[in-house]
C-alpha positions as CSV (number, residue, x, y, z in Angstrom):
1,X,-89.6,-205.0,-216.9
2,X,-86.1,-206.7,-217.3
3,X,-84.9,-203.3,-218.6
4,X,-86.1,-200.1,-216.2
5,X,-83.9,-197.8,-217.9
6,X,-85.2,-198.6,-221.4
7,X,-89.1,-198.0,-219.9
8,X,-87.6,-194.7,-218.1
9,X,-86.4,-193.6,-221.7
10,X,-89.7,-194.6,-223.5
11,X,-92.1,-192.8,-221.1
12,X,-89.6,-189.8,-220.9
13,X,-89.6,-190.2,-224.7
14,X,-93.6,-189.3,-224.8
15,X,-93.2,-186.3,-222.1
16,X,-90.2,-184.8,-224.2
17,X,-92.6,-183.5,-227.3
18,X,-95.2,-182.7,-225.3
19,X,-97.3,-185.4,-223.8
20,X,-98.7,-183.0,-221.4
21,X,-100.1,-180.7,-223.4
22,X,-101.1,-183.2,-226.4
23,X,-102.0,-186.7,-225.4
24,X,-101.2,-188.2,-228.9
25,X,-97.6,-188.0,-229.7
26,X,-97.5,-189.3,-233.2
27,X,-93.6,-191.3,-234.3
28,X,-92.5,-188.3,-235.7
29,X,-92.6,-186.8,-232.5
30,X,-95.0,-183.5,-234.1
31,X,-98.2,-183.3,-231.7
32,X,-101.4,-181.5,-232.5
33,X,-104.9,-181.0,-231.7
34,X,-105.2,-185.0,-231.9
35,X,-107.2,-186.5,-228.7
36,X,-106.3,-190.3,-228.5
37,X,-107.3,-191.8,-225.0
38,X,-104.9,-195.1,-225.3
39,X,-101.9,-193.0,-225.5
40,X,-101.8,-191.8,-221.7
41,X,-102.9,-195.4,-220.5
42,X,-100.2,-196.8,-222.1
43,X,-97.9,-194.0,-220.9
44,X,-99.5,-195.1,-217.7
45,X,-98.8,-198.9,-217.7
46,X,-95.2,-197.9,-218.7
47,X,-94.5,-195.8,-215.7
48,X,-96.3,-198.3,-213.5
49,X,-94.4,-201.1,-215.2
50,X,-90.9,-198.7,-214.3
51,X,-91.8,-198.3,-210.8
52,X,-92.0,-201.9,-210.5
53,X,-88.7,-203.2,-212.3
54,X,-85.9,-202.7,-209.9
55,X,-88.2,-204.6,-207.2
56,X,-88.8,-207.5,-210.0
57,X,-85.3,-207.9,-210.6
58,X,-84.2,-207.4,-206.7
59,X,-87.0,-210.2,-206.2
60,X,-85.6,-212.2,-208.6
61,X,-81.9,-212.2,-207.6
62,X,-82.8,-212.5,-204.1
63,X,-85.6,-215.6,-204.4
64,X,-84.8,-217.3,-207.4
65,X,-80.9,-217.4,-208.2
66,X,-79.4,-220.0,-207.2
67,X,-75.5,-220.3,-206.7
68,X,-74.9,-223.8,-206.8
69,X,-76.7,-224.0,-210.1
70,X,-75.4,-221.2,-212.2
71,X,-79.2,-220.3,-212.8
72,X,-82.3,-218.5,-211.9
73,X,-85.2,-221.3,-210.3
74,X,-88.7,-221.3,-211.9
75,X,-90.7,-220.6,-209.5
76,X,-94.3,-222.8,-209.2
77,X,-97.9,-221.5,-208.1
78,X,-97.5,-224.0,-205.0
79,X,-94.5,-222.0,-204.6
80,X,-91.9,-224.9,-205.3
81,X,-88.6,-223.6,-206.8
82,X,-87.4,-226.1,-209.7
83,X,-84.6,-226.2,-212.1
84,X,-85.3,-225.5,-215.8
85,X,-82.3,-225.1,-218.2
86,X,-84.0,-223.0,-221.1
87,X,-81.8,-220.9,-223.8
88,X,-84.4,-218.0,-222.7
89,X,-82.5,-216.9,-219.9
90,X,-79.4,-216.1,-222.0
91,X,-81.7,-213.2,-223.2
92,X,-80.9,-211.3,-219.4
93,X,-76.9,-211.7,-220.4
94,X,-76.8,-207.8,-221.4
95,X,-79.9,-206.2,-220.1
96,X,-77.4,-204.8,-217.1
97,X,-79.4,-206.6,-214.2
98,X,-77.1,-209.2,-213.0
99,X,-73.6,-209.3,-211.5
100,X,-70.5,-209.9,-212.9
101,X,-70.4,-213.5,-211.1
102,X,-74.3,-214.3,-212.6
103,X,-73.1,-213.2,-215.8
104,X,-69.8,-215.4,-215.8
105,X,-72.3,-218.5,-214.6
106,X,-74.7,-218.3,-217.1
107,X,-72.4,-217.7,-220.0
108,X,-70.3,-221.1,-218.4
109,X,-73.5,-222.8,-219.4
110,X,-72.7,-222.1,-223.1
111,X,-70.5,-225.2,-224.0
112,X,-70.9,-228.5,-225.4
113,X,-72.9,-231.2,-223.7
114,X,-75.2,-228.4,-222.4
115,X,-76.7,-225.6,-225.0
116,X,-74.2,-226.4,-228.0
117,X,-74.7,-228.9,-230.6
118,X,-73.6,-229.3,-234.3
119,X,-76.4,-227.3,-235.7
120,X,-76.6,-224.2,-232.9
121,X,-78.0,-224.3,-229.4
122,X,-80.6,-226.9,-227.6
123,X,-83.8,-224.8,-226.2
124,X,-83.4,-226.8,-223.7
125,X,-80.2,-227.9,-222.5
126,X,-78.7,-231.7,-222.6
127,X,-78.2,-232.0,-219.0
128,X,-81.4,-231.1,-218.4
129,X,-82.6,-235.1,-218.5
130,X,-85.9,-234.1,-217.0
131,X,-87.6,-231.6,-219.6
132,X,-85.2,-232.0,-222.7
133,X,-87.4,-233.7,-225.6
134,X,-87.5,-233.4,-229.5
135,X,-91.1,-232.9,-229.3
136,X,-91.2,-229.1,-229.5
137,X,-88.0,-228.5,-231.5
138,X,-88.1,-224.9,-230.6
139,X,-88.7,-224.7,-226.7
140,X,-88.7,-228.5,-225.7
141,X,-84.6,-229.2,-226.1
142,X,-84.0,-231.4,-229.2
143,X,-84.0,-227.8,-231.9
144,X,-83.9,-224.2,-231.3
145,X,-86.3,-221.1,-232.7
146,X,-84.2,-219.7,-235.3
147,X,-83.9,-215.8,-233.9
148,X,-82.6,-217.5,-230.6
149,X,-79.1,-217.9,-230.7
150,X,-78.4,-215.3,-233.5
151,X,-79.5,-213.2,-230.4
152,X,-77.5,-214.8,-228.1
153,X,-74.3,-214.5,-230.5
154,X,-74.6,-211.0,-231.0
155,X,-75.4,-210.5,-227.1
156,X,-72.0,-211.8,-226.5
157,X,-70.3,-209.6,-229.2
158,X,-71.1,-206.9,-226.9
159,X,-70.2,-208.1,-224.2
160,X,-66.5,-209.0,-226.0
161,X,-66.9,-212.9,-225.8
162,X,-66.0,-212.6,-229.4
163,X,-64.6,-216.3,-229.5
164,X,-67.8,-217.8,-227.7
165,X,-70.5,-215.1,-229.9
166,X,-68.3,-216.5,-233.0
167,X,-68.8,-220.0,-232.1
168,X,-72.2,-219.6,-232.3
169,X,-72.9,-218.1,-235.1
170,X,-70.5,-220.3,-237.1
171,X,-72.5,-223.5,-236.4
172,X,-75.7,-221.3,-237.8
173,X,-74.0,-220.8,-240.7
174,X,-73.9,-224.4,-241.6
175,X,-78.2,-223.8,-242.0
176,X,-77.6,-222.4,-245.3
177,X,-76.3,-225.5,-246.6
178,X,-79.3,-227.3,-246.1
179,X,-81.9,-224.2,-246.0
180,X,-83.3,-222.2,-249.1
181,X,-84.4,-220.2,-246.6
182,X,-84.6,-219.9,-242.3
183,X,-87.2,-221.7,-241.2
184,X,-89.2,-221.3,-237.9
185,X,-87.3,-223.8,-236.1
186,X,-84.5,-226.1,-237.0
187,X,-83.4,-229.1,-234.9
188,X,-79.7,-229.2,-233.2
189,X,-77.9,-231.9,-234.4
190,X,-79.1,-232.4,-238.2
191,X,-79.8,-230.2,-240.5
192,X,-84.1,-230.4,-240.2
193,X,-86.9,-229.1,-239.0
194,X,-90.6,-230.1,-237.9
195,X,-92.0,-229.3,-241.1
196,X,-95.6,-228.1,-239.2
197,X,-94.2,-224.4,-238.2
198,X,-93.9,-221.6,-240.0
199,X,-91.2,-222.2,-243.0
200,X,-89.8,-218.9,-242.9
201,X,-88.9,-217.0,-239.9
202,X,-88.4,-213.0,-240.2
203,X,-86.2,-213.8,-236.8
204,X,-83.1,-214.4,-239.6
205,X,-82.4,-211.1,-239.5
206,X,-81.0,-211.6,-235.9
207,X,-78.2,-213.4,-237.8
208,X,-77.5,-210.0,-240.1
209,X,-77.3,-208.2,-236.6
210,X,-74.3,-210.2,-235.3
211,X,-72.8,-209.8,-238.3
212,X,-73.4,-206.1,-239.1
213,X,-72.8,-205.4,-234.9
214,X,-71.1,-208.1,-233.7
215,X,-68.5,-209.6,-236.6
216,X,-67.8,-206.3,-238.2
217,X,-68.7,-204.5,-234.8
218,X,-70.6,-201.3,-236.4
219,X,-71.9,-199.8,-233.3
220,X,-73.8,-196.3,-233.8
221,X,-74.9,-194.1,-231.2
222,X,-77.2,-191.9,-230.0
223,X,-75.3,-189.2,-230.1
224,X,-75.3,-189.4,-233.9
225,X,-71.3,-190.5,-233.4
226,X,-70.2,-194.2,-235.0
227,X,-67.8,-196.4,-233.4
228,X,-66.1,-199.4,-235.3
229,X,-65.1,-202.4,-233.6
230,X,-64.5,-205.3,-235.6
231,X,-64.1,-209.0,-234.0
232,X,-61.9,-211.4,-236.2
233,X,-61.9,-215.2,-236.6
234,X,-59.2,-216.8,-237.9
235,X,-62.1,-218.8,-239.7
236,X,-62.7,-216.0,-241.8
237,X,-59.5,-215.1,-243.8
238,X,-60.3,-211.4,-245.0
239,X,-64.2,-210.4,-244.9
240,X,-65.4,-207.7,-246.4
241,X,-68.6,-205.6,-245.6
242,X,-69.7,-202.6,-247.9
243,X,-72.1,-199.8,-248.5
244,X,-73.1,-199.5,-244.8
245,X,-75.2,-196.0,-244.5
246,X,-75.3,-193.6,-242.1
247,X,-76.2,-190.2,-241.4
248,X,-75.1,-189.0,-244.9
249,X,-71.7,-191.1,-245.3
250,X,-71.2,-194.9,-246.3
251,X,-68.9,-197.6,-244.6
252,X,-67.1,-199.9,-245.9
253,X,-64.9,-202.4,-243.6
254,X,-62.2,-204.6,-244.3
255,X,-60.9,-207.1,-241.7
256,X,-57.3,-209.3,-242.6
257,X,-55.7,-211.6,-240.2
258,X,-53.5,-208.2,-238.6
259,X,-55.6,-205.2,-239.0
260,X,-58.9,-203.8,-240.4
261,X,-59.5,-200.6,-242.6
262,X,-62.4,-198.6,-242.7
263,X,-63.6,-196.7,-246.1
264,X,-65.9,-193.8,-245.4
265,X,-67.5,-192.4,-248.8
266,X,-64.8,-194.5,-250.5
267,X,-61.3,-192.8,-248.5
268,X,-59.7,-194.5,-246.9
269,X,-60.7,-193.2,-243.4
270,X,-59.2,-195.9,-240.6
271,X,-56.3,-198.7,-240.3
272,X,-56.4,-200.6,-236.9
273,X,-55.3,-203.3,-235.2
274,X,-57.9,-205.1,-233.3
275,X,-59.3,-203.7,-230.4
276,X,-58.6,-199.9,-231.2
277,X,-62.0,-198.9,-232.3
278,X,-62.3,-196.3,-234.7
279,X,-64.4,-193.5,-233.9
280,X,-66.7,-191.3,-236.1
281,X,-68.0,-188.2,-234.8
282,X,-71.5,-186.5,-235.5
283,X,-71.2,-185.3,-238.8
């Protein structure tokens, strides 16, 4: 419900092959004969669920932000409005519902002393004196779930906070050195975690999409066109990412301390300085 244009496109995404004449629409998007009841429910609760969004957020902007704060309130069943400094509402950062001003606030939050430590970002944040604990490494402030800020960091990456998004990732970096593996949840500032929660966490492969998407800025499109968009760090002297495939044709990018090349099938296809993307049509 954060995102109203993402439900419009998956219940348009069911009508498009034929909803109304089939009501199973199987992921290949070929319908038959097929008589599944669940599908138009769910088709249902999505459209229901779109109709509601813009009035959730408008509600939300309206009710619950509050200036002085940089933040959105929780709001209370006895309808109080209190001040809870969790990571999750870093997650709205990109989801195109707030203003330019929100945005700026919330990302202002993203600094030391508040959601950054040594070891990647505090669930909840240090200034928060009233709910931060080590109790619940992953949601109560003293750790992090590991998916969270590799989502975070590659939110930023697209919204071009490459120094910030790179800051991030770079203290999640320093898990390897103590991990033989991401675990479920990993405290902030030492290399640990709680030892009771799941010890390996499929959420790692948030950290492959800020690379892939964010670092070495691979962005494809619907459209079936590629666009290239690297983000360099100083910190990492010439990178190197090969054998990305798509539609028919591999990538390989190159990013030095002046400019970045990209090899398509091998040829060299693209030299840029940063911030020219290059662009790949449909093939």
């Amino acid at each position: 419900m954060m995102d109203p244009e993402g439900l419009r496109q998956a219940f348009l995404a069911d009508l498009r092959p034929g909803l109304l004449k089939s009501t199973y629409v199987p992921w290949n998007g070929k319908t038959g004969n097929y008589w599944y009841a669940q599908s138009p429910f769910a088709a249902m609760r999505i459209l229901q669920d779109y109709l509601w969004a813009s009035q959730l957020q408008d509600a939300m902007k309206k009710d619950l932000w509050s200036d002085a704060d940089g933040w959105f309130l929780n709001l209370y069943p006895d309808g109080t409005r209190r001040l809870v400094r969790s990571y999750h509402q870093f997650e709205l950062l990109d989801n195109g519902m707030l203003s330019m001003s929100q945005q700026r606030q919330l990302i202002g939050h993203l600094k030391e002393g508040e959601f950054l430590g040594p070891y990647g970002m505090y669930s909840i944040s240090k200034a928060d004196l009233t709910h931060w604990d080590q109790e619940d490494a992953d949601f109560g402030g003293g750790g992090q779930y590991a998916g969270e800020p590799l989502r975070v960091s590659e939110s930023l990456y697209r919204l071009g906070q490459s120094e910030l998004a790179w800051g991030i990732l770079a203290r999640c970096t320093r898990w390897a050195e103590h991990f033989p593996y991401i675990p479920q949840s990993i405290f902030t500032d030492f290399p640990g975690n709680t030892q009771v929660e799941m010890p390996l966490e499929i959420s790692a492969g948030g950290g492959v999409q800020a690379i892939v998407f964010g670092v070495f800025g691979l962005r494809p499109h619907d459209d079936g066109s590629l666009e290239i968009l690297p983000s360099y760090h100083h910190e990492l002297g010439q990178a190197r990412m090969t054998g990305y495939r798509f539609r028919g044709h591999t990538y390989d990018v190159v990013m030095g301390p002046w400019d970045y090349q990209v090899y398509r099938d091998n040829k060299l296809a693209a030299q840029n300085t940063y911030g020219q993307a290059a662009e790949f049509s449909k093939p």
